[in-house]
N, C-alpha and C positions, 0 to 999 in steps of 0.2 A: 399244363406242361411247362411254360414260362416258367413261373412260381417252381416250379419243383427245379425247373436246369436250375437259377439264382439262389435256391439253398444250396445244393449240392456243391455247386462252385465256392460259396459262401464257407461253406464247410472243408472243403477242401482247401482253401485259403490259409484257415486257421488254422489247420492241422499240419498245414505246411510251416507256417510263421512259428508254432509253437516249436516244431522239429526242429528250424533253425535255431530260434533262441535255445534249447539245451544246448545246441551244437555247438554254440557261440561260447556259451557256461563254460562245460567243459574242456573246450581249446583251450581258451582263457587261463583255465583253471591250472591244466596240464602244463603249460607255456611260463608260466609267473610263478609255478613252483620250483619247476626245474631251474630257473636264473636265481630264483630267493636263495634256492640250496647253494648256488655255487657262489654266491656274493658273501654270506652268512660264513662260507667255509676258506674264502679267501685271505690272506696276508696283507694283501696291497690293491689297489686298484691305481691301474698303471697309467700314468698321461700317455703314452705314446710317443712316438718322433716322425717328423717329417719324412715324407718318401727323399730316399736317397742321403738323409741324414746320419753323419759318424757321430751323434754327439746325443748319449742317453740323457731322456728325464726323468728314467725313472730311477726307484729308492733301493732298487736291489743293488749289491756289492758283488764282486769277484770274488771267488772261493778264495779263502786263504794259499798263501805259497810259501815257500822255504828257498832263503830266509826270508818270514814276514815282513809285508811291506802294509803301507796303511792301504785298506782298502780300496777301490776303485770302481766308478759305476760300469755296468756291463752295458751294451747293448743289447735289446730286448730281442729276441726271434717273433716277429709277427706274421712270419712267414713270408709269401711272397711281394706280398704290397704292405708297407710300413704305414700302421693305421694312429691316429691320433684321436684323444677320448673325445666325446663329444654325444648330443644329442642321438647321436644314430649309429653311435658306436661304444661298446664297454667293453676294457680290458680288464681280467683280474687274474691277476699270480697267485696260484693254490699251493700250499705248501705241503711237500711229499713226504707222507707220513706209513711209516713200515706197513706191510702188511703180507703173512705168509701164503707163499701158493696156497698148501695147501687147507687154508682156513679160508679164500676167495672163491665163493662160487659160480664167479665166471670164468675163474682160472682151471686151464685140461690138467693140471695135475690137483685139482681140487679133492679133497678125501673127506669125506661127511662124517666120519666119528672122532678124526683127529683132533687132538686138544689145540686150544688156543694157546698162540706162540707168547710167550711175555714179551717177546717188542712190539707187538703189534699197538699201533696207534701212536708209536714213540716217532717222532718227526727225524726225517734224515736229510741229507744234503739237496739239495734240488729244488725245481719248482715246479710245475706246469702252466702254461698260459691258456683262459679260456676267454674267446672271445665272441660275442653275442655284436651281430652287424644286421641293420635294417636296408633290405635292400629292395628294389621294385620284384615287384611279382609278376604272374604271366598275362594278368588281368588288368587293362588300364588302370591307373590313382588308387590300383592296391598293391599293399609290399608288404614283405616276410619279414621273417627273423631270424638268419642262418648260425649258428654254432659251431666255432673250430679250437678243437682243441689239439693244442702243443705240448708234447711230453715234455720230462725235465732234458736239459740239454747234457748234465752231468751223468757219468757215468753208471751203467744202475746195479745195484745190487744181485746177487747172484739168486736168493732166493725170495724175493720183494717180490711183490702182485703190483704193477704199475695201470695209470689208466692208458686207454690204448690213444691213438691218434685217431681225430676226426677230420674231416673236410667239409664245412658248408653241409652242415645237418639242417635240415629244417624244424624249427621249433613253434611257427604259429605261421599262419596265413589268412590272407585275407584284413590286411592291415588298414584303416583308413583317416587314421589321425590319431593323436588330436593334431591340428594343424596352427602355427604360429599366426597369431593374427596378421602382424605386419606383410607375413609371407604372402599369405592369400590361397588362392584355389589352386589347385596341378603342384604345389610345394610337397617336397619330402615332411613325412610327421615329423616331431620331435617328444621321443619314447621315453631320454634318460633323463634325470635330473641327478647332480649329484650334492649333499647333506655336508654339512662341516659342522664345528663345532666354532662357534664367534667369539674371539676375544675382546670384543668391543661392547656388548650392553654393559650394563648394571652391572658393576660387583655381584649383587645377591641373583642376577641370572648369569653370571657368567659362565660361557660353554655352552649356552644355549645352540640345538641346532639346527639351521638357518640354509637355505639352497644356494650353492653357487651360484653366481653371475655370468651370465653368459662371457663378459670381461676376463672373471679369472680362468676360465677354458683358452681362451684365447688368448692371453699372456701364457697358461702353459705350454702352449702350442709354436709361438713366435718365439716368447724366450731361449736366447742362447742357454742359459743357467738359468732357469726359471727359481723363485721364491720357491724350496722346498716344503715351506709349512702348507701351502696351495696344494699338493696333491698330498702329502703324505700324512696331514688332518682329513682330508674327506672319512667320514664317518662311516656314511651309506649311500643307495641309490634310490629315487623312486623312480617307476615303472609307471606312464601313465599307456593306455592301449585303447585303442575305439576299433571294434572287430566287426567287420562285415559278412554278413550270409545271404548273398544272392545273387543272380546272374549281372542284373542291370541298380543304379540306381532306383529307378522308375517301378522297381518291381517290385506288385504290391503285398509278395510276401517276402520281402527284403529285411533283415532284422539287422540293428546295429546297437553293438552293446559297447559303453564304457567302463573299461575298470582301472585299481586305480591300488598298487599296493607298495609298500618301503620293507626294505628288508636290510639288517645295518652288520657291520664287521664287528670283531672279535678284537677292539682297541686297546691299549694302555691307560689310562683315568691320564694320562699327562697331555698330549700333543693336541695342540688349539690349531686355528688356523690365521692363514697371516693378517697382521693386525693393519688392513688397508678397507676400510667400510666400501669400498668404489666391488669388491670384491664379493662382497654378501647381496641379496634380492630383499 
């Protein structure tokens, strides 16, 4: 009877560990698609400004006026706390591109035989801001991944399909590193990394690209007028994630999985980043 309770649990063990690890898979899976999409379909990936800060850093410009004046950096909407890019946080400006009610199938005047409108996919005024923040979860040294997204702030279109507003969606749970060595244990992970293109190797590699420096984060961030080429070269992001499924460490069918993916913007072949090596890894 021993022998038989120690299969059964043995068994049940595994069958537990296995259920987690798909579970882990597919969170994973589901989590790192959704941000690839929105990074892939972005315009900019935004530095951010200081809470309480009047002074943008990022590359978006003020809608034209009459009569034209040289353009002018806007202040970004981050909504109610002003967030700065950073390991545990990623901003990106999506650029609002037509689309007709009724050819939107989450839109109520949606009509399934109606022809497609010829502006559709043609890009119009605006942006939306989407922001992916890592924040503690409800489970000791594990934390999330919330999503908020900001519509365009410009006026909209009368017959355009816009995306809706979100607030702090949950996109993954059960976060548990990877974690900075120097930090140590009980530290916030650090999830983003973000890609440039290097004007400094080789001629024959030049534009190779290379991960930010923790440095130039932090000159974007300090800087009054930050060095433009520092954010508006970032190429891409990588995404690293170490995902948790279980109640306790200690828990012997506790599964933790690593993964590990880059997904990059829709560039210009021109725009390098700034020529300061202290800036590159």
């Amino acid at each position: 009877m021993a022998v038989m309770a120690e299969i059964m649990s043995i068994s049940m063990i595994s069958s537990t560990r296995l259920e987690r690890q798909f579970d882990v898979q597919m969170a994973s899976r589901s989590a790192l698609d959704r941000i690839k999409k929105d990074v892939r379909m972005a315009s900019a990936i935004c530095p951010g400004h200081n809470p309480g800060s009047v002074v943008s850093r990022c590359s978006l410009t003020s809608p034209p006026v009459d009569p034209p004046i040289v353009p002018r950096p806007v202040l970004c909407n981050h909504g109610q706390n002003e967030l700065i890019l950073g390991p545990q946080t990623l901003i990106l400006h999506l650029p609002n591109v037509f689309l007709e009610k009724a050819n939107d199938p989450k839109d109520p005047l949606y009509v399934p035989d109606a022809p497609q409108s010829a502006r559709n996919g043609v890009r119009i005024p605006g942006y939306e801001t989407v922001i992916y923040k890592l924040v503690p979860d409800d489970t000791a040294n594990k934390f999330k991944i919330l999503m908020t997204v900001i519509p365009s702030p410009v006026t909209r279109l009368e017959n355009c399909s816009y995306r809706d507003a979100i607030t702090d969606s949950v996109v993954a749970t059960g976060i548990v590193g990877p974690l900075n060595p120097s930090a140590g244990p009980g530290s916030t992970p650090e999830i983003f990394k973000y890609i440039s293109k290097n004007p400094l190797v080789a001629s024959i590699k030049k534009g190779r690209l290379d991960t930010l420096s923790q440095t130039a984060l932090v000159t974007m961030s300090t800087q009054v007028l930050p060095d433009p080429e520092i954010s508006e070269a970032i190429s891409g992001v990588t995404l690293d994630c170490e995902f948790s499924r279980g109640s306790t460490i200690d828990d012997p069918a506790s599964r933790v999985s690593a993964v590990h993916t880059e997904a990059l913007l829709r560039l210009p072949l021109a725009p390098y980043g700034a020529p300061e090596g202290v800036y590159y890894e």
